[in-house]
Structure formats: C-alpha cells, structure tokens
C-alpha positions in Angstrom: 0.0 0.0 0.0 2.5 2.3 1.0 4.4 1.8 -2.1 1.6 2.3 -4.3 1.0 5.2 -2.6 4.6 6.7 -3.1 4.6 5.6 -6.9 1.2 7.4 -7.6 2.2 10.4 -5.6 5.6 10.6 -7.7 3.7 9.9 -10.7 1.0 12.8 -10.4 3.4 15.6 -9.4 5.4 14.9 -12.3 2.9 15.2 -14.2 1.6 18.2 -12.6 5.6 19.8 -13.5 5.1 18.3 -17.1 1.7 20.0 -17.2 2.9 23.4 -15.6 6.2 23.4 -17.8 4.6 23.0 -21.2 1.3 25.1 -20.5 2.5 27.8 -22.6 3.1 25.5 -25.9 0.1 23.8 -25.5 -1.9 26.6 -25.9 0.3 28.2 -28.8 -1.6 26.3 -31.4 -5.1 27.0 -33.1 -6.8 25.2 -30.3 -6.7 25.3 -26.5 -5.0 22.2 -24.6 -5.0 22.0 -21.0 -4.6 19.3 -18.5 -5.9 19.0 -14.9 -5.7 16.2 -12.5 -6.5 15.3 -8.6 -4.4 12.5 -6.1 -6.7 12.1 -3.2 -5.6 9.6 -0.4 -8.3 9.1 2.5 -8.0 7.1 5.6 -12.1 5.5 6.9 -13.1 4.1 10.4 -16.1 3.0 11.5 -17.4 1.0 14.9 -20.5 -0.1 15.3 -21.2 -0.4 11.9 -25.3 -0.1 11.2 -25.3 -2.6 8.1 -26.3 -5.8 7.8 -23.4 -8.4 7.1 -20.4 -6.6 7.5 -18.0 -6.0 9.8 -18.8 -4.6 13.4 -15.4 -2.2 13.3 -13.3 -1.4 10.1 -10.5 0.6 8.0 -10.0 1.2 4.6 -7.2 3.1 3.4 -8.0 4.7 -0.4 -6.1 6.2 -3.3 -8.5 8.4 -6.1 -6.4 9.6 -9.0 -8.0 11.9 -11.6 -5.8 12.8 -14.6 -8.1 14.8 -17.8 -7.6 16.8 -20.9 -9.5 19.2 -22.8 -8.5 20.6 -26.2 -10.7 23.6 -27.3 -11.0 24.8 -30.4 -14.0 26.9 -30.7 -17.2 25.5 -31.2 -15.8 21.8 -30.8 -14.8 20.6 -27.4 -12.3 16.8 -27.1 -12.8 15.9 -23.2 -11.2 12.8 -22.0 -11.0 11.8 -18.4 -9.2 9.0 -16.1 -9.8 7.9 -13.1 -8.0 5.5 -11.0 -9.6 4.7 -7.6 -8.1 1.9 -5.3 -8.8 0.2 -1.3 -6.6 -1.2 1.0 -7.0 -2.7 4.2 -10.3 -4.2 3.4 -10.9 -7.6 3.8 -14.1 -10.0 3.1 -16.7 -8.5 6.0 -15.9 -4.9 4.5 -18.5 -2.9 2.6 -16.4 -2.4 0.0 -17.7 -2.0 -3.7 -17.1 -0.7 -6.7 -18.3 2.9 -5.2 -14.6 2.1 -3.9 -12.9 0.5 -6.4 -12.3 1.1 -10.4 -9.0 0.8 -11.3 -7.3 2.8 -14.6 -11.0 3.9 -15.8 -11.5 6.3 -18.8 -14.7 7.5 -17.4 -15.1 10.1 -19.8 -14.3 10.5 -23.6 -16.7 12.9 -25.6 -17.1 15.6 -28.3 -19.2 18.5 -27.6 -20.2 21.1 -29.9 -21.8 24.7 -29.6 -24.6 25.3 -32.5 -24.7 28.7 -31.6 -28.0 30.5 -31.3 -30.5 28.6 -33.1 -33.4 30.0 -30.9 -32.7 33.4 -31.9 -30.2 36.3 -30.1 -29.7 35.3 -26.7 -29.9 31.6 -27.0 -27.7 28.7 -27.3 -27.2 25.0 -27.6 -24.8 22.1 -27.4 -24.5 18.5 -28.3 -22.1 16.2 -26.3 -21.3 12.2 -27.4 -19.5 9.7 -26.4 -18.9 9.2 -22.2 -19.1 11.2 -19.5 -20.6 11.9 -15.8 -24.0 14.0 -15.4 -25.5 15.8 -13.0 -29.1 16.9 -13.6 -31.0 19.3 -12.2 -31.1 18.9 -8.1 -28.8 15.9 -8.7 -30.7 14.1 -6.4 -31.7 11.3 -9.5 -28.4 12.0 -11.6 -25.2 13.2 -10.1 -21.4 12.8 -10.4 -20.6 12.1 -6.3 -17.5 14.1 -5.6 -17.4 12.6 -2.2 -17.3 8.5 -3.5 -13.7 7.2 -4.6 -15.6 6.2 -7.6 -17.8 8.4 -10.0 -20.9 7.4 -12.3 -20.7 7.3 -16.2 -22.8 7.1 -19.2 -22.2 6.1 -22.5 -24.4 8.0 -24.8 -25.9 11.7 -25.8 -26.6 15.0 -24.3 -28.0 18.4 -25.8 -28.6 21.8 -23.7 -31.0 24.5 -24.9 -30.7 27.8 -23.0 -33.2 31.0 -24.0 -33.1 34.4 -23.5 -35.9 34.3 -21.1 -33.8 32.5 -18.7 -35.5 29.0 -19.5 -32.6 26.3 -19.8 -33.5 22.9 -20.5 -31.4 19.5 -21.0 -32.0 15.8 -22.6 -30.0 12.9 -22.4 -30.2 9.4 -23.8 -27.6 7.2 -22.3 -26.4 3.9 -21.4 -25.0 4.0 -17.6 -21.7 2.6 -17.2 -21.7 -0.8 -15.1 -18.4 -0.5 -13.1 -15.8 -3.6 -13.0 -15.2 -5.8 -11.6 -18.0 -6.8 -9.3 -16.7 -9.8 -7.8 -15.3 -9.3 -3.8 -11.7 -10.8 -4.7 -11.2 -8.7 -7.6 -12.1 -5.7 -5.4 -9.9 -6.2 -2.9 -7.3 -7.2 -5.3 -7.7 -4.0 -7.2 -8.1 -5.6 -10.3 -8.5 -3.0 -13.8 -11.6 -4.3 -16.0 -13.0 -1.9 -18.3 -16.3 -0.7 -17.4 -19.1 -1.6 -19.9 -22.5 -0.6 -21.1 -25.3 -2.8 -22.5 -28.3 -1.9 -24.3 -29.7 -4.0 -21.3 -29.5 -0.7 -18.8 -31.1 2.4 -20.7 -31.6 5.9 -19.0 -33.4 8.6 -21.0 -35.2 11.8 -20.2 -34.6 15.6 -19.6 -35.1 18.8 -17.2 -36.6 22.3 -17.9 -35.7 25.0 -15.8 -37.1 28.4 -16.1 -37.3 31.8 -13.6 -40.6 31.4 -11.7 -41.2 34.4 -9.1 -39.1 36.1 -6.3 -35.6 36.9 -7.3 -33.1 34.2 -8.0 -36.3 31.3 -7.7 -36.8 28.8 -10.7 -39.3 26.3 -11.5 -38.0 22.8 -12.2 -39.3 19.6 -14.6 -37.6 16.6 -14.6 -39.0 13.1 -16.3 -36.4 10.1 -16.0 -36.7 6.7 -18.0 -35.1 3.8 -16.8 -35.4 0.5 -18.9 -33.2 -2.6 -17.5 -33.1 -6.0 -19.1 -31.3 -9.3 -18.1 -28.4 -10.2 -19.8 -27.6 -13.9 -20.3 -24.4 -13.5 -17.2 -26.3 -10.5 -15.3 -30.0 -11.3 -13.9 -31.4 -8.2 -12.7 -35.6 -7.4 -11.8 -36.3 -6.0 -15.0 -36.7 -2.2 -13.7 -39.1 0.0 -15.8 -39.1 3.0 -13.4 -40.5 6.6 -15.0 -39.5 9.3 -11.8 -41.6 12.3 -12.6 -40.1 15.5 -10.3 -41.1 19.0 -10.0 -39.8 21.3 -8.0 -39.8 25.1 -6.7 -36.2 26.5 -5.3 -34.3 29.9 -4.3 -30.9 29.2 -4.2 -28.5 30.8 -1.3 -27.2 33.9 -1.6 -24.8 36.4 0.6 -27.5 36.8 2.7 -31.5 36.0 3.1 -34.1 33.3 3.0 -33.4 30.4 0.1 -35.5 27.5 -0.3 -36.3 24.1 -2.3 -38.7 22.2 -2.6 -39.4 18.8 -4.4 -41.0 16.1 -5.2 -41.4 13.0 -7.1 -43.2 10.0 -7.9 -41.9 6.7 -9.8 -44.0 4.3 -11.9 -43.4 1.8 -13.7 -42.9 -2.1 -12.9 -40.0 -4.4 -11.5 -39.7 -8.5 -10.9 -39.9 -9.7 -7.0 -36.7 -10.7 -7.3 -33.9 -11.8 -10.0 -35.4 -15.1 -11.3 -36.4 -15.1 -14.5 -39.9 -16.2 -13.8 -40.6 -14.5 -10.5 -43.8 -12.5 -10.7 -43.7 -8.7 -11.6 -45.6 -5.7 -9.6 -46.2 -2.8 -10.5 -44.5 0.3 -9.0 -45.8 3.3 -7.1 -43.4 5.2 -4.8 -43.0 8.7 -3.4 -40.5 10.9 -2.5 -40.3 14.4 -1.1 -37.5 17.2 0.1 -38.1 20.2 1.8 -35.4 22.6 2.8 -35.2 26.3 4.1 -32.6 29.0 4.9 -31.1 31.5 6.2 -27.8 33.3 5.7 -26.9 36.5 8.0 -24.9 39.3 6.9 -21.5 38.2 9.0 -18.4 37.9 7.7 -18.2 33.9 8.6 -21.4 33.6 6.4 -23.1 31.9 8.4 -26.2 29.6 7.3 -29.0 27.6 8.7 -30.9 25.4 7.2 -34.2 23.3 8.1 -34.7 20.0 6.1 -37.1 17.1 5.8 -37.0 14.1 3.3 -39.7 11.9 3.1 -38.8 8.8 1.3 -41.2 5.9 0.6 -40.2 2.1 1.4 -42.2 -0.8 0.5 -45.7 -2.1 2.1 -47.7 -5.4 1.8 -50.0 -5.1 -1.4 -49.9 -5.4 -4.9 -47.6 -2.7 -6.0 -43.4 -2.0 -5.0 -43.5 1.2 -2.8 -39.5 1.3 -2.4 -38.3 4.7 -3.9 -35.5 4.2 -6.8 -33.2 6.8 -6.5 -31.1 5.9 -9.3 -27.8 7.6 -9.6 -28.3 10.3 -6.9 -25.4 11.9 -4.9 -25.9 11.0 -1.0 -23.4 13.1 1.1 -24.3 16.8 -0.2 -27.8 16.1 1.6 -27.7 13.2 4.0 -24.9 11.4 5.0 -21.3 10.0 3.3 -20.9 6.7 1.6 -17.9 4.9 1.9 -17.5 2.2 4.8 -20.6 3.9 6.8 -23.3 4.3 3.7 -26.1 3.8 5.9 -28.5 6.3 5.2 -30.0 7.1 1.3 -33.1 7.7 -0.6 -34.9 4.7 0.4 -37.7 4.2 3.1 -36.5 6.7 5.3 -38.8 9.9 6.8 -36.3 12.4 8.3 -36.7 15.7 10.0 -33.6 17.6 10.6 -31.1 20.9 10.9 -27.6 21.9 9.2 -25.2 25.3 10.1 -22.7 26.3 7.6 -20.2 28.5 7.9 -17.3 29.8 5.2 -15.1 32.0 7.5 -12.8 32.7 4.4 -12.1 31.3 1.4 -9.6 29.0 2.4 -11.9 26.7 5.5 -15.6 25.7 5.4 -17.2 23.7 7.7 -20.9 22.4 8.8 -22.5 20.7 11.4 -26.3 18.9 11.2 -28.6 16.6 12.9 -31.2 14.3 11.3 -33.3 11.9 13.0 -34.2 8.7 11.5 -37.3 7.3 11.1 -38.6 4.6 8.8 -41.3 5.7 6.1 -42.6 1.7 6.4 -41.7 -0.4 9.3 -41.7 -3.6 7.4 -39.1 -3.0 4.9 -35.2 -2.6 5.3 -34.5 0.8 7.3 -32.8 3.0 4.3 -29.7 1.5 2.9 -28.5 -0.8 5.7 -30.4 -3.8 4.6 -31.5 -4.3 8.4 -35.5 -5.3 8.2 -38.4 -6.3 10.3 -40.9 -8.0 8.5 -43.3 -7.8 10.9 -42.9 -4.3 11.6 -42.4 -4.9 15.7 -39.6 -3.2 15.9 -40.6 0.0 15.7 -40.0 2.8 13.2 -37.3 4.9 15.1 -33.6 4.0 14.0 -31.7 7.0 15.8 -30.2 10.2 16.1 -27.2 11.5 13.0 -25.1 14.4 14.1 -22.9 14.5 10.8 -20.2 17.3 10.2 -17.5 18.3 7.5 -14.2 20.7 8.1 -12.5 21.7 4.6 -8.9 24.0 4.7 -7.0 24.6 1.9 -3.3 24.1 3.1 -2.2 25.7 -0.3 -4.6 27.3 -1.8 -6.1 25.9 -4.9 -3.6 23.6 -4.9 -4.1 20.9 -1.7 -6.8 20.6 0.7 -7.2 18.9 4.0 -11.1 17.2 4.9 -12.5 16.0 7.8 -15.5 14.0 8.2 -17.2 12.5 11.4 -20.7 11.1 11.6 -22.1 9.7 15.0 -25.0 7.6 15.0 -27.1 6.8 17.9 -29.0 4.3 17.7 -33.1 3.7 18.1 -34.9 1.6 19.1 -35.2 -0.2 15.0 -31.3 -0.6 14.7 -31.4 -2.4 18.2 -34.1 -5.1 18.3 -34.5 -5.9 14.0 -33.6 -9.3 13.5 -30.5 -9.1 11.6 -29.5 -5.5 12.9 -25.2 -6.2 13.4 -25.1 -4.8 16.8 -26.4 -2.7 19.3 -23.4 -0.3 20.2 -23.3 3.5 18.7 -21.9 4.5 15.1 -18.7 6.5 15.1 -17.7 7.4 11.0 -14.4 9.0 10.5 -12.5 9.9 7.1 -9.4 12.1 6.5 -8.8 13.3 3.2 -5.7 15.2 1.6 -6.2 16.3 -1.9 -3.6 17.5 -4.5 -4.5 19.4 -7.6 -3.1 20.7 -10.9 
C-alpha cells in the first residue's frame, strides 16, 4: 500500500511539472489544450457499523487519482478523463464495492459542440457524445458524487438548450456505465476491468428550468426513464421505473431566505426478485425534500438550514413502494458513503437541521442533525439492509449528528477534509432481527487532496 501510494504520488506531481512546464506551448496552437488532474488519499473508520453483514469495526485506506484533458477549439470541445480509484486494508466482511474501487477507468471520452443560437439572439445550444458523468437538475436522480472514490458514467448523448428568457433545459439518452469488476476478490485485489454498457440498462429523459417568481427562484421539470433487461451473465428485476419530479427553489445567496422544494413519484414495474420467472408488480413510490434557509450578513457567512425528506419504502400489497433513487449523490444532503453508507433515498422519513459557515475562502465547515425514522416499518430501514418484516420493531432508527471541516493548506492547490458522523441508535437498529449490533456509530474519514 505504502508503495503504491509513493509511486502514484511521484507519478502525479510529475505530471503536474510536465503539465505546468509546457502550459505555454500547448496553448500556442489553433486550439486550446490543458490538462488537470487530482491525487486524493483518505483514511475511513467506522465502529459499530449499522449494516447488515459486515463488519462490526473497520478501516480502509483509499487512493482516487484523476488525470483529464480538454482541447478547445472553438465550437468543438475533445474531453477525456481518467480515473484510477483503489482500497486497501479491506478484507471480506468490508462494505467495500465498486463505489470504492475502479481501477485505470477512462470514465469520460466525448465531443461536444456549440450550434450557436439557433433560438434566436440570446440563446444557445450544445450536443455532447461519447462518455461522460452528469449531473441533472437537483442531482438528487443524476449526479457525479465528488465525495465517493468512484464516480458514475454514461455512454451516450446529451443536448442543452438555453433561452433568452432565462429557461434552460437538457435531454440525455444514455447507457450507464456498469463498473468492474464486481466480484469481492477482484475488489480487494484492485483488479482493472473496463467498465461496460449494454443496451440492457437504458436511461433517458430531460429537465426544464425556467425563472418562476421572487428573485433568483426557478421552476423545475424533470422526467427520468429507466429500462433494465437481463443479460444472459447478469440477472437483474427488470426495472421500468418513469420518476416524474417538480420542484420550486431559491438558491442561497450572501445573505437572506433560500428554499427548495421537491417532489417525485416513480411508476413503472419491476420483478420480486432476479429469477427469471418471479412474478412482476407494478410500481408506485414517493418521494419528497423540503429545505429552508437562512444566511446573515456576518463575515463567517453563516447559514441555517431546516430539512425534511420523506422517502417511501415498500408495504404489503400489490404494488413496490420502495423509492429508486437511481444515480443520486448522498453526502451533499444526507450522509457519506464509503464504509458507513447507511442512510439514502430509500424508506426513510427524516426531520432535521444543518449550520454552515465559510469563515474565508480557504476553511468551510458544517455541522447537522437528522433523526431517523422509517417511512414503512416492514421494509429494510434505508440502505443498511437491516429489516423487520413484521414491523415490531418500531420505526425509530436513531439520532445523525454529521459534520464536514475543509482547509486549503495551499490554496487551490491541496486541501485537508475531515469528516465525522455519529449515529445513535433507536430503538429499530437495536431489536430488528438481523440488525449487526447494538453499540453507537462512530464514522471518520481524513482526506488530503492535491490538484493541478
């Protein structure tokens, strides 16, 4: 580990000289060349883990390398992107996946062109082929998660439409990356395997935004297709989910009230479970955010924020009632991932609080609280797989006190991150069947990032 982590270190800030040193002849040409790249190393502990299966106490040691180009010239973008994102210190009770793990990865590899202002003065629009990440609208469906060693990809097409009027809207039709490998040995061996996309795993739709109101509010559309098929090695439960979202937001500003608001529901049908001739339901499932704040007029910029998410889980009937929250970021609203990934968009109803503060532009930090409640007491609490059929115990999983501290050591350049998450536990997480143990959560990461 220690001399991986010496020989990608070497390796990035020679390419950061390289990249510094010949800055001025790349961009002598006709076109525009630059290069940019990230090494993040992060060190994860948890005790008292809250998942099902998994180790009570564990660390993971990771290394996330990032290395891209762009070449520029004019109306026709070339993007290409690699990432290399590695664990160590795992073993076979870890939670460790390929949100961990996806070694030498050309994530992204696309063409993008301006068309100018087809819509008359004022306007513009852009196509973009080939792969890339996303994130779409509140990112909450569709996001590239900064936070995860890994990131999520699609292999496909994208067009943006922007008016005069302020109204922007985008469209995609893509097939989502499946990260490899997805076997455990291979993941804790670190093993590189191209990612791949099938015509089996489909994601289409688009968002509309346009100004609605008071100052600085919009008015948000989003439809989202998802069409998944097995494939004669991969079994999956058939997923034909349509998420339907609207919502209504202010975003923050130096100072004032900000606001958003939104909700969705997802039809469509899945299988009961991955054999072939298992029965399918049809789908109905909700899901709903609401979030307001506050920033004063203080040189700390200080923020407060109110929040509830309302996430359906699954009931006894005819239809699936689990909320799909298909490639949605977690920590900017929740919780982390990594070895703690206990809390997401799944059968969860959660009231809760957040301050911010941004002292300068070098350190930010935030503290919040959330506490956890099930949306249906007979399905699996969130994402910790830890269930009670029979809904006896309870609907109250705990207290989250979560909280983030950024500095930039250099500025620009390399930044130290801090996150700790304590979760106390209720009365669900105690007495469910399968839940791992009955002791507190304590979640710590350190992360030191270097970038070019």
């Amino acid at each position: 580990m220690i001399t991986h982590l010496l020989s990608v270190g070497m390796a990035f800030l020679v390419l950061a000289d390289v990249a510094a040193a010949q800055a001025p002849a790349l961009q002598a040409g006709t076109g525009d060349l630059k290069l940019s790249g990230s090494f993040r190393v992060r060190y994860g502990a948890i005790d008292g883990q809250p998942r099902a299966g998994f180790n009570t106490s564990d660390e993971m040691v990771s290394f996330r390398t990032r290395l891209a180009a762009a070449y520029d010239a004019g109306p026709i973008t070339l993007f290409g992107e690699l990432f290399d994102s590695r664990a160590y210190g795992a073993d076979r009770g870890t939670p460790i996946s390929t949100g961990e793990v996806n070694t030498l990865e050309p994530v992204q590899a696309y063409i993008s062109a301006k068309l100018g202002s087809p819509f008359g003065t004022g306007s513009a629009a852009a196509v973009q082929a080939g792969r890339f990440t996303l994130n779409l609208g509140s990112r909450r469906f569709v996001a590239a998660d900064d936070y995860r060693d890994t990131t999520s990809g699609y292999t496909g097409l994208k067009a943006d439409i922007s008016l005069k009027n302020g109204v922007n809207a985008s469209a995609i039709y893509v097939l989502p990356q499946i990260r490899q490998p997805d076997d455990l040995d291979a993941l804790l061996d670190n093993d590189a395997q191209i990612d791949r996309e099938t015509a089996a795993l489909q994601l289409r739709g688009a968002v509309v935004t346009a100004p609605a109101g008071l100052e600085r509010a919009a008015l948000q559309a989003s439809f989202l297709n998802l069409l998944e098929a097995d494939e004669a090695d991969l079994p999956t439960r058939n997923r034909h989910l349509n998420t339907w979202a609207l919502r209504y937001f202010r975003d923050p500003a130096a100072r004032g009230y900000d606001f958003d608001v939104e909700a969705a529901i997802q039809t469509g049908s899945i299988r009961t479970s991955l054999a072939p001739a298992a029965a399918t339901q049809d789908v109905w499932a909700r899901y709903l955010h609401l979030e307001t704040g506050y920033r004063w007029d203080l040189p700390a910029k200080l923020r407060l924020a109110l929040e509830y998410d309302y996430v359906s889980g699954d009931r006894a009937g005819g239809s699936f009632n689990r909320f799909d929250t298909l490639f949605g970021m977690r920590r900017a609203e929740l919780a982390p991932s990594g070895l703690y990934a206990a809390v997401g968009r799944a059968n969860i109803s959660t009231p809760g609080f957040r301050v911010e503060i941004e002292p300068s532009p070098r350190w930010d930090a935030f503290v919040g609280y959330r506490a956890l409640y099930l949306a249906s007491d007979t399905d699996a609490f969130s994402t910790t797989g830890v269930r009670d059929a029979t809904g006896r115990s309870g609907d109250f999983a705990g207290h989250q006190f979560d909280s983030r501290v950024r500095y930039w050591l250099v500025p620009q350049k390399l930044r130290l991150e801090g996150n700790f998450v304590y979760l106390a536990k209720g009365e669900f997480l105690k007495r469910a069947p399968n839940a791992p143990d009955d002791a507190d959560t304590k979640y710590l990461t350190i992360d030191l990032t270097a970038s070019f």
